[in-house]
N, C-alpha and C positions, 0 to 999 in steps of 0.2 A: 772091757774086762776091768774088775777094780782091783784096790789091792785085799790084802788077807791077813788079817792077822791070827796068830795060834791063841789057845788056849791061855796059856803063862806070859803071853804077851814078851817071848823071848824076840821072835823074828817079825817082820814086817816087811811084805814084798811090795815095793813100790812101782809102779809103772810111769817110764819117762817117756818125754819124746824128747829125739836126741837129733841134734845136726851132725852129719856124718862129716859132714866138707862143705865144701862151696857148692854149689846147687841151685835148684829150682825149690818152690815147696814140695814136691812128688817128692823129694830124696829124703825129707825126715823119716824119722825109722821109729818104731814103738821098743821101748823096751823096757824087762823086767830085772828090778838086782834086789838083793836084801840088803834093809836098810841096818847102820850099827845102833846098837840102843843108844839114845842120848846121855852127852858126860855130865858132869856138872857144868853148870852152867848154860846148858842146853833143853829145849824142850822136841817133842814128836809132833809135826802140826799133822793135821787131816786138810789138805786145801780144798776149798771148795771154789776158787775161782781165782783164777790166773787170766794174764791177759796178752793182746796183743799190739804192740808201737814198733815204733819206728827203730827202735834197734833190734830186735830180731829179724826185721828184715832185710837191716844191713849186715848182722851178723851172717845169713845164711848167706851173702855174698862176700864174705872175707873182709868188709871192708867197717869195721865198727869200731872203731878208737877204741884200744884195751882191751876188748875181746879175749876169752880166750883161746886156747891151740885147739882144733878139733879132734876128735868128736867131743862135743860139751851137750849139757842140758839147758836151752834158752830160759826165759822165763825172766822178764825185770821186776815183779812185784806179784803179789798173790795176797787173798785173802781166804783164814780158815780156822779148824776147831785145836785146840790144846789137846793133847790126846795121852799123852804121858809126859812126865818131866822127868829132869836128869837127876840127878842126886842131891841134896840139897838148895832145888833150887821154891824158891818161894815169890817172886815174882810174879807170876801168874799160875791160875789153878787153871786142873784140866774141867775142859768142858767151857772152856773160854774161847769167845774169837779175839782172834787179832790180825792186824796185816802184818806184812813186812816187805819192804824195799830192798830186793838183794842183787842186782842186776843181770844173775844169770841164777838156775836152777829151778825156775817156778812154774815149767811146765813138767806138773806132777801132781801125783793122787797123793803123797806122803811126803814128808820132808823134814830131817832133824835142821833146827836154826836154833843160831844162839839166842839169848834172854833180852841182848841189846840190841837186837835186829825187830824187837815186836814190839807194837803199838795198839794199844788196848781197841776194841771196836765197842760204839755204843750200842746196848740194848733197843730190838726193835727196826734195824737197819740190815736190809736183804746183800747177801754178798758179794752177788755179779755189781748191783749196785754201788756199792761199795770199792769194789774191786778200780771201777774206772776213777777214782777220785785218790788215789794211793801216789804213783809216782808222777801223774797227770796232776793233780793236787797238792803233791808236795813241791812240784817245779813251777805251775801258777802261782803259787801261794811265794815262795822263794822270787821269783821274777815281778812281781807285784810288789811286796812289800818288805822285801830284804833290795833290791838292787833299787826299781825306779824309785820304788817309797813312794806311792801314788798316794793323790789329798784331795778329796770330794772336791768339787766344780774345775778339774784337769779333764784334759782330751788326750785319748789315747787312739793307735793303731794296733788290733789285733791280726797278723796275717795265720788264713788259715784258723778263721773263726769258727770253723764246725769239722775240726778234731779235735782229736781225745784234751790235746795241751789247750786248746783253741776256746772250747768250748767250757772250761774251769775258767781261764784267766775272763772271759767275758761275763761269767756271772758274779766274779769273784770283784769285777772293777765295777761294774753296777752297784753290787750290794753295797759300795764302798762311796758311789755316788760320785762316780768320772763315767762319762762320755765315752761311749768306745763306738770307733768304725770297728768293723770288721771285714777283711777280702774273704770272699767264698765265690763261687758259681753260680750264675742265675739261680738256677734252679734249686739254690739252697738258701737264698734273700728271706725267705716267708720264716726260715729256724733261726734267720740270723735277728732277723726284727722279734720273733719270738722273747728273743732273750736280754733284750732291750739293748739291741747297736743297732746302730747304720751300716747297709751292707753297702760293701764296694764289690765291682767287677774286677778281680786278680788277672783277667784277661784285658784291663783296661788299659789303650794304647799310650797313655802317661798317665799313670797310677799317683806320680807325685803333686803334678798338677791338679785333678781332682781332689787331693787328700788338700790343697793348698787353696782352692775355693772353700771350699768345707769349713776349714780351720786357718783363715787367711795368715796368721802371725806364725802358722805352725804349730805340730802335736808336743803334747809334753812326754810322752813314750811311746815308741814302736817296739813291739815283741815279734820278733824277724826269728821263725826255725830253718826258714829257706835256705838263706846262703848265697853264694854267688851275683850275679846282680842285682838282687833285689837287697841283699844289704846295703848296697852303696846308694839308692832309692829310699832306703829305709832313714839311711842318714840325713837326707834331702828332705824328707819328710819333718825332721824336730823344729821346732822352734827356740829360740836364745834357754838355756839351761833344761834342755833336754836330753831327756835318756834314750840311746840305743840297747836292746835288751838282744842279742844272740842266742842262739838254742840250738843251731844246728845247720846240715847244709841238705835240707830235703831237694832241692833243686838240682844238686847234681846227684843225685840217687840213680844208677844204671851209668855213671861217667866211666867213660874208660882213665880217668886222670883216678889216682888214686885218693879215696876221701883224704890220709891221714897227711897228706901232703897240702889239699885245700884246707883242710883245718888249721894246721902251720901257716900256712898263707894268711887265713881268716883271722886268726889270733894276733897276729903281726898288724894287721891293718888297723880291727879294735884298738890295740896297743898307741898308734900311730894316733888315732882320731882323738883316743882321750886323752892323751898329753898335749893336743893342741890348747892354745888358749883362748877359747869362745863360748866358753862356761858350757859347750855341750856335753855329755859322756858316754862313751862305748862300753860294754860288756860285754861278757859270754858266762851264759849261765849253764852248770853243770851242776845236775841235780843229786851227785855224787862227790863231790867236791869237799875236800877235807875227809872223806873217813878213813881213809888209809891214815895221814898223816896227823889228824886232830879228829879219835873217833869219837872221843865223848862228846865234843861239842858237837860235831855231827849229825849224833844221834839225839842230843837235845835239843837242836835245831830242829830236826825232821820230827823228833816227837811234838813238837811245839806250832810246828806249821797242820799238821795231818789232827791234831787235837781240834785245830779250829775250823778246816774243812769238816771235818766227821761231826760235830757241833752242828755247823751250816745244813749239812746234810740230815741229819735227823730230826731238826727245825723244819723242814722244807722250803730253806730258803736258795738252797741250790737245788737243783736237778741233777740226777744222775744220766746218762746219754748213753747208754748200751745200746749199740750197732747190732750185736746180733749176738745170740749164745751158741755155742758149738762144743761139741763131748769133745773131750779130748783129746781122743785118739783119732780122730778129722783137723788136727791142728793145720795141716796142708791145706785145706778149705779153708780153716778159719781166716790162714794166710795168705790165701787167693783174695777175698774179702778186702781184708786191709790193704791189700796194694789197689785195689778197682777203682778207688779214688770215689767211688759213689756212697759211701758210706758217712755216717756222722757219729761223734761218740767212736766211742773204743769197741773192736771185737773181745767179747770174753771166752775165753776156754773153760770148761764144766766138767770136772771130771763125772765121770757115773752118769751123766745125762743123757 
């Protein structure tokens, strides 16, 4: 079912999928509310593609640093059409795409967002496509060349080189003319070579050891979303002025130990490793970071990273990696999906499809 608009384009019924509580995906619920017309400074998008990571699926188990209280509307990032503006505003016309990164609300057929939340989309660029290169795109692109600051003839480690984050930072370090291994699964070496890395086996019984043949003096960055032991492998992994890059703690996803507690742990130790004095250094990249407290820069940070993916993307010099498209209102499937772990690229949501 999609949404409706009247006549005088007074009301607009929007259809969400909502997380009720903590859950399985079966417990998402559909639902319908009228939307308020946009204020100033606001516009009406039409989404035409939303997607699916790794935080909504921690979300739907309570455990996603900053989340908020439930029932909420998931949804990290979407792409779609300008459909009405608010009062005054002249920023963009309708009948424009754009994305936008908001971290929660973007599974939905409608949605007012502010003016400083959208980033222009180029002409000619399909939007499921699109859609997986937005917050995947903006946190490659930030981890790449805001933290490690990678420089053509560098060696890199990508872990979890054929997801959605996996799969941008690897064409993104190519196009740039570094070396990248990548860990992925046998059975996914033929997408990993694809894209021009080296696959490694993430099941390999010392991963640091082959990463140290490979690259005998050591990598010059590792991009670690895992967490738990494999960040401290990951650190073993650099060689003298090397970057650790953090994203996240996918490995204990289902821990009975609370994420927001291993985070605090995770954050402490980074802390720890980069005050040593061995010219290495630790991060954690959040690809939200500053916009509550510095949102302009922020927002012309992320305007500025997603300007040169969508660039890349319309060139054909990256690929886009859609895992699968699913209507919206199968979010629970789509959900099922992304946890199978058989998957590469991002699942996208469709609304009307």
């Amino acid at each position: 079912m999609s949404s409706q608009t009247n006549t005088n384009h007074d009301v607009v019924m929007a259809m969400e999928i909502v997380l009720p509580g903590v859950g399985e995906p079966e417990t998402l619920q559909v639902r319908h509310r009228a939307l308020p017309s946009p204020k100033a400074g606001e516009v009406l998008v039409r989404v035409e593609a939303t997607g699916v990571s790794f935080a909504e699926k921690a979300m739907l188990r309570g455990s996603y640093p900053g989340q908020p209280p439930f029932p909420f509307v998931p949804g990290y990032d979407l792409v779609g059409i300008v459909t009405r503006l608010g009062p005054s505003v002249t920023e963009v016309a309708v009948g424009q795409r754009v994305a936008a990164l908001i971290k929660v609300g973007g599974w939905t057929d409608y949605i007012v967002l502010s003016v400083d939340d959208l980033i222009p989309v180029p002409d000619g660029l399909e939007a499921t496509e699109v859609e997986t290169t937005v917050v995947n795109g903006a946190t490659a692109w930030g981890m790449l060349h805001e933290m490690a600051k990678v420089r053509s003839g560098q060696t890199i480690v990508v872990h979890g080189a054929t997801g959605g984050v996996g799969v941008m930072l690897v064409q993104l370090a190519r196009i740039a003319g570094v070396r990248v291994m990548g860990t992925a699964s046998p059975s996914k070496f033929d997408i990993v070579r694809e894209m021009g890395a080296e696959p490694l086996d993430y099941h390999c019984d010392d991963l640091v050891a082959e990463v140290r043949r490979l690259a005998p003096n050591g990598v010059d960055a590792v991009f670690d979303p895992l967490g738990g032991k494999s960040v401290n492998n990951s650190w073993r992994m650099l060689g003298p002025s090397g970057t650790l890059v953090s994203s996240g703690m996918q490995s204990k996803f289902g821990s009975n130990e609370p994420l927001i507690v291993l985070f605090i742990f995770l954050l402490g130790k980074l802390y720890l490793w980069n005050a040593l004095p061995n010219g290495r250094h630790a991060y954690f990249f959040d690809v939200n970071s500053g916009k509550t407290l510095r949102p302009q820069k922020f927002h012309q940070r992320l305007r500025a990273a997603l300007t040169e993916v969508f660039a890349l993307l319309a060139q054909g010099r990256i690929q886009a990696h859609v895992a699968s498209r699913v209507p919206l209102e199968q979010a629970a499937e789509a959900m099922r999906q992304a946890e199978s772990g058989k998957t590469v690229g991002k699942v996208v949501l469709v609304p009307g499809l």
